[in-house]
C-alpha positions as CSV (number, residue, x, y, z in Angstrom):
1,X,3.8,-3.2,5.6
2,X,4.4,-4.4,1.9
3,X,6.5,-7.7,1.3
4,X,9.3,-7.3,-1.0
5,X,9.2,-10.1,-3.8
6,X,12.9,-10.4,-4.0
7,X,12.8,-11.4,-0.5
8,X,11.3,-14.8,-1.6
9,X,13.7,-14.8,-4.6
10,X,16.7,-14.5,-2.6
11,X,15.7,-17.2,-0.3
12,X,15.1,-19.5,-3.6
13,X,18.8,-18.7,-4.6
14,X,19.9,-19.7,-1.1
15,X,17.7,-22.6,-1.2
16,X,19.3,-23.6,-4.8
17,X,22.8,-22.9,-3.5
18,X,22.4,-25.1,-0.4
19,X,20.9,-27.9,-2.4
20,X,23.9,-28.1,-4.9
21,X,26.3,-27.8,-2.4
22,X,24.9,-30.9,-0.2
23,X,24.6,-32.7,-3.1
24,X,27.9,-31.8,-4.8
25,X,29.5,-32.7,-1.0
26,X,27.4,-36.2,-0.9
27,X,28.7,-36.9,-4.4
28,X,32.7,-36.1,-3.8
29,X,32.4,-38.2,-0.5
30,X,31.3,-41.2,-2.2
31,X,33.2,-41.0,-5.5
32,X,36.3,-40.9,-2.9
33,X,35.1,-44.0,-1.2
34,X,33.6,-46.4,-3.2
35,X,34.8,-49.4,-4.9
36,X,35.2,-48.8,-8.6
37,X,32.4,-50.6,-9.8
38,X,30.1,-48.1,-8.0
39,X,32.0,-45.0,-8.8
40,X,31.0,-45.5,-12.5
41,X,26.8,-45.8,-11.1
42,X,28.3,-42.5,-9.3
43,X,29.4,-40.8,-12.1
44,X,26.2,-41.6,-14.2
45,X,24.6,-40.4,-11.4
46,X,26.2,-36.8,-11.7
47,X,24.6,-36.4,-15.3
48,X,21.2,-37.1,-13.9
49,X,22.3,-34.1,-11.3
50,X,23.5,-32.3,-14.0
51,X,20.0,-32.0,-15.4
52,X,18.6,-31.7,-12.4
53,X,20.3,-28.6,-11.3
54,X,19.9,-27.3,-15.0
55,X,16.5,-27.2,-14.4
56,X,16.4,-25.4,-10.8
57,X,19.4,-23.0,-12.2
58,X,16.7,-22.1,-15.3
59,X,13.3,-22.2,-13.2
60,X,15.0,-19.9,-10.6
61,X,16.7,-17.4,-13.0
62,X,13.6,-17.4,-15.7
63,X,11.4,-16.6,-12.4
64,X,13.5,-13.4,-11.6
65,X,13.4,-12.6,-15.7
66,X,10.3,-12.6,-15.5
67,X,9.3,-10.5,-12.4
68,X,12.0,-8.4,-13.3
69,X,11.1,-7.5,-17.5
70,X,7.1,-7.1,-15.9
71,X,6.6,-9.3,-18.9
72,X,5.4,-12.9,-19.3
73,X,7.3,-15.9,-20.9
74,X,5.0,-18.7,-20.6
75,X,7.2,-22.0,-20.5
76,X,10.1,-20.3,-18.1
77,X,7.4,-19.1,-16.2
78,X,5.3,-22.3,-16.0
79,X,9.3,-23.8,-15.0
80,X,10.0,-21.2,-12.4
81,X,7.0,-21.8,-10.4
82,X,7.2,-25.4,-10.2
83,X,10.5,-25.0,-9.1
84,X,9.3,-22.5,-6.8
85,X,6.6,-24.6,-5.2
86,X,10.0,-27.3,-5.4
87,X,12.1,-25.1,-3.2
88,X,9.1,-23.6,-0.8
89,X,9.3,-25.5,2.4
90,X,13.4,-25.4,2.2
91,X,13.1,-21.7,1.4
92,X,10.8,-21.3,4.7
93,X,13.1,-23.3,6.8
94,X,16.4,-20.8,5.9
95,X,14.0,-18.2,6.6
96,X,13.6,-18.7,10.0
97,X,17.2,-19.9,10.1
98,X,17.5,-16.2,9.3
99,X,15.2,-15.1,11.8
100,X,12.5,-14.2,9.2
101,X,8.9,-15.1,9.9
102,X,7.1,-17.9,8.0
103,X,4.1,-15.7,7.4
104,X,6.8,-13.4,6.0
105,X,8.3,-15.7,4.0
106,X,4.8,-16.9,2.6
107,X,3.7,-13.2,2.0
108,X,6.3,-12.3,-0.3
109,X,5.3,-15.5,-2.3
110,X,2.0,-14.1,-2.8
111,X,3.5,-10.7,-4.0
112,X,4.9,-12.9,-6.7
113,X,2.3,-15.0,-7.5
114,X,-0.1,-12.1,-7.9
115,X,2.5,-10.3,-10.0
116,X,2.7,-13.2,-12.3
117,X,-1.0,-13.3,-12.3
118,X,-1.5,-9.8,-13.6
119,X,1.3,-10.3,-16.4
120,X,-1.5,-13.1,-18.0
121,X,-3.9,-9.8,-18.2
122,X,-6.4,-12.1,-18.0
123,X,-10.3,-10.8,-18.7
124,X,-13.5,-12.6,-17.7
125,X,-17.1,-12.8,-17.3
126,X,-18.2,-11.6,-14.1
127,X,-20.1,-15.3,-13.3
128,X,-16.6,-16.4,-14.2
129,X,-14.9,-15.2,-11.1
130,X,-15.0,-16.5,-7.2
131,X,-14.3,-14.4,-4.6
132,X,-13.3,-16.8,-2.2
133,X,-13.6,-15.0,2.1
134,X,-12.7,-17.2,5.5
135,X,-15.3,-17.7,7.5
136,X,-13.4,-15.8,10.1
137,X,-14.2,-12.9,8.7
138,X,-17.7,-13.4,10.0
139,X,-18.0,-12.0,13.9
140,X,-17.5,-14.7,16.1
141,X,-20.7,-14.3,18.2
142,X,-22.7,-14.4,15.3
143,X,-25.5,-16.7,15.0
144,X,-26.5,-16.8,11.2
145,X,-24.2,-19.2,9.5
146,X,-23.0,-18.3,6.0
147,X,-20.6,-21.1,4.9
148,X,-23.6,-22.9,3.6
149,X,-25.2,-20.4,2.0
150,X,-23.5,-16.5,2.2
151,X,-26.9,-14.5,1.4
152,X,-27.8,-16.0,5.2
153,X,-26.2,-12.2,6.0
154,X,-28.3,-10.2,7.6
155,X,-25.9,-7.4,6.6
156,X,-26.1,-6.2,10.1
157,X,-22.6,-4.2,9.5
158,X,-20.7,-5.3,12.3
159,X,-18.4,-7.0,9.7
160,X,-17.2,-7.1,6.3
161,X,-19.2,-10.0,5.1
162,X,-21.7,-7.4,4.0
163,X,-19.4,-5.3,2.2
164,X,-18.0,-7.7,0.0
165,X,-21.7,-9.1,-0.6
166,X,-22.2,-5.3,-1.9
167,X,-19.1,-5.8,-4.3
168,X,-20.3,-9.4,-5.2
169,X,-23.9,-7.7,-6.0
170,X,-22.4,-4.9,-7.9
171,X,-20.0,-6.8,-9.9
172,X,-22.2,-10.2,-10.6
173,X,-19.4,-12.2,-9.5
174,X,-19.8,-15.3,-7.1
175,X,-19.2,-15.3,-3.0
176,X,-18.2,-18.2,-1.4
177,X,-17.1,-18.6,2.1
178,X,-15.1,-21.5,3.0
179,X,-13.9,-22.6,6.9
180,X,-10.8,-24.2,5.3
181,X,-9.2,-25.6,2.4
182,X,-10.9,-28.7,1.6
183,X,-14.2,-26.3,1.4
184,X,-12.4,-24.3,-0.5
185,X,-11.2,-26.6,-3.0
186,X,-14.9,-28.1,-3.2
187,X,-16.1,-24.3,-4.2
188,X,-13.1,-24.3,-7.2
189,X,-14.3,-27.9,-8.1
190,X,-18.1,-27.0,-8.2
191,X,-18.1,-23.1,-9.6
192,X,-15.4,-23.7,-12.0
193,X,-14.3,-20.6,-12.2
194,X,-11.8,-18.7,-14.8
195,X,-10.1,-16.9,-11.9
196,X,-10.5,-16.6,-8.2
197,X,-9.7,-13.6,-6.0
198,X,-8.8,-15.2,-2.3
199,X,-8.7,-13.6,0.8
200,X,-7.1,-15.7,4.2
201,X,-4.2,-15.5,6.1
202,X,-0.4,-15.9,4.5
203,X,-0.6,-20.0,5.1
204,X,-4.1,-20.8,3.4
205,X,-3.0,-18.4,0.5
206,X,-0.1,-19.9,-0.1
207,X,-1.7,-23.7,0.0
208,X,-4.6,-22.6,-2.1
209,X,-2.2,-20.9,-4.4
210,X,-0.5,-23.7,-4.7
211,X,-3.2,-26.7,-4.8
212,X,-5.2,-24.7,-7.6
213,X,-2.4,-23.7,-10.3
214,X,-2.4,-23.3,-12.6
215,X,-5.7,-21.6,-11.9
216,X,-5.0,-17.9,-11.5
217,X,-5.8,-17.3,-7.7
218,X,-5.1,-12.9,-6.6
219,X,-4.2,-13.5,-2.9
220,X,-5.2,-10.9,-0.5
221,X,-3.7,-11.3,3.2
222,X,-6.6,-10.7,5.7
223,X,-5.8,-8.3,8.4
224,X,-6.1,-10.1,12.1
225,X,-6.2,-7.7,14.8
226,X,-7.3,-9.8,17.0
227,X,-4.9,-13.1,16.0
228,X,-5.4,-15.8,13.9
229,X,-8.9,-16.6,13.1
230,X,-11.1,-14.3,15.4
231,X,-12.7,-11.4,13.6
232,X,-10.3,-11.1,11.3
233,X,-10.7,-7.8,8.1
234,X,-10.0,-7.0,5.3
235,X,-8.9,-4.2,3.0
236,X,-11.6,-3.7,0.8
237,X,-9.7,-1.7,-1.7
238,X,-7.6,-4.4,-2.5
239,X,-10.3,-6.9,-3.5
240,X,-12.1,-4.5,-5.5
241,X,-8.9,-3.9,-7.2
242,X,-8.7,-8.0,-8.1
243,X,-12.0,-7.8,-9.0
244,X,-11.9,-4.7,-11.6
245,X,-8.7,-6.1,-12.7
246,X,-10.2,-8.9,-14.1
247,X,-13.4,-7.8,-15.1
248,X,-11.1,-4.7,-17.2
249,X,-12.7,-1.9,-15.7
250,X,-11.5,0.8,-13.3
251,X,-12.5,0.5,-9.2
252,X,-15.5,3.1,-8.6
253,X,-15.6,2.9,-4.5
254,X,-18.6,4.5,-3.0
255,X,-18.2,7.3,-0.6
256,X,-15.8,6.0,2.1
257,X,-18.2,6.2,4.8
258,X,-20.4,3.7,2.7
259,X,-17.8,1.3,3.5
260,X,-16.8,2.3,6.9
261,X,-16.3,-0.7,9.5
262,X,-15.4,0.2,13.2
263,X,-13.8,-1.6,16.2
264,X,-12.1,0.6,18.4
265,X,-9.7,2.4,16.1
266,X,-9.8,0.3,13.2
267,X,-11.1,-0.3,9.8
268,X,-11.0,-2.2,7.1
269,X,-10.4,0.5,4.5
């Protein structure tokens, strides 16, 4: 099921609203009962709020500009997602004051982000791109271990390791594959990379996404049929869209049995 990016954006309005209001109800309460002397601290107080709100009012309403013109305007956009990454954890907590799921929540943050990153239209060198995989992808029972060194596959096909060390091959770009986000991070710090397509589940995305900017990180939700970090998939369409996106050429998938992964009734295509 596809996220809706104006379900993040509608929580950042509600977050914005419930901050002003607060404040607004802290500052009336304590104009009302403080000695004079303090009232004028108060009152100077309210300019520095003034601004303040200015700037979430503007990051917020530059954010939706943007996402909604599909066109890029560099300093409200650099604005709206600091005061995006401002607003997050508030934004989470109405969500699941709402009933909706963090994951849910965080997904439709990565709808945005990756809409902002393909505004930038940004082109590299293949040896400037990391495709960053969890190690969960990996079977569990396997006994070659490929966060040291990812060629270690034996390209056994009993997950998709091997397939996206096929796109990695094809392409020229870099594979890394990280057991967390301080690994992670350490692959960004050592590859230095132009861009990085990034597959994990909605809560590393969003950290990465977040840890990294203004890098520009495509985030591609792994699939997790069996929960959180056990043999976890992926759709391989979707990276080797992030991929050709960056690299300006057009996705040529092999046959779709080439790429054909099994368990029970599901695949990764």
């Amino acid at each position: 099921m596809r996220i809706k990016k104006r379900l993040f954006l509608g929580l950042l309005v509600m977050s914005l609203v419930f901050i002003i209001l607060t404040l607004l109800g802290v500052w009336y309460i304590l104009a009302h009962r403080s000695a004079i002397w303090t009232k004028f601290l108060l009152f100077l107080g309210a300019f520095t709020l003034a601004g303040f709100f200015f700037f979430l009012i503007l990051g917020v309403g530059g954010l939706a500009l943007i996402l909604w013109r599909h066109h890029p305007l560099p300093f409200l956009q650099q604005m709206g997602i600091s005061v995006a990454n401002l607003l997050f954890p508030l934004a989470v907590m109405l969500g699941k004051r709402l009933g909706i799921s963090s994951d849910t929540v965080r997904a439709s943050f990565i709808e945005i982000n990756n809409q902002l990153v393909r505004m930038q239209k940004t082109r590299v060198k293949p040896e400037e791109i990391l495709l960053l995989a969890p190690h969960c992808l990996q079977r569990s029972d396997c006994p070659h271990k490929i966060t040291a060194d990812v060629y270690n596959c034996r390209r056994c096909g009993r997950c998709s390791i091997h397939i996206l060390l096929d796109l990695a091959d094809r392409y020229g770009v870099r594979l890394a594959v990280a057991t967390g986000g301080t690994l992670a991070r350490h692959f960004v710090k050592i590859y230095r990379p132009r861009v990085v397509v990034a597959i994990a589940c909605e809560r590393d995305l969003t950290s990465g996404i977040q840890d990294t900017q203004p890098l520009p990180v495509w985030g591609i939700v792994n699939l997790r049929p069996y929960g959180p970090c056990l043999n976890t998939q992926v759709e391989v369409t979707k990276v080797e869209e992030a991929l050709c996106f960056f690299l300006g050429l057009e996705a040529q998938l092999p046959q779709q049995a080439d790429y054909q992964y099994l368990q029970g009734s599901r695949s990764i295509i």
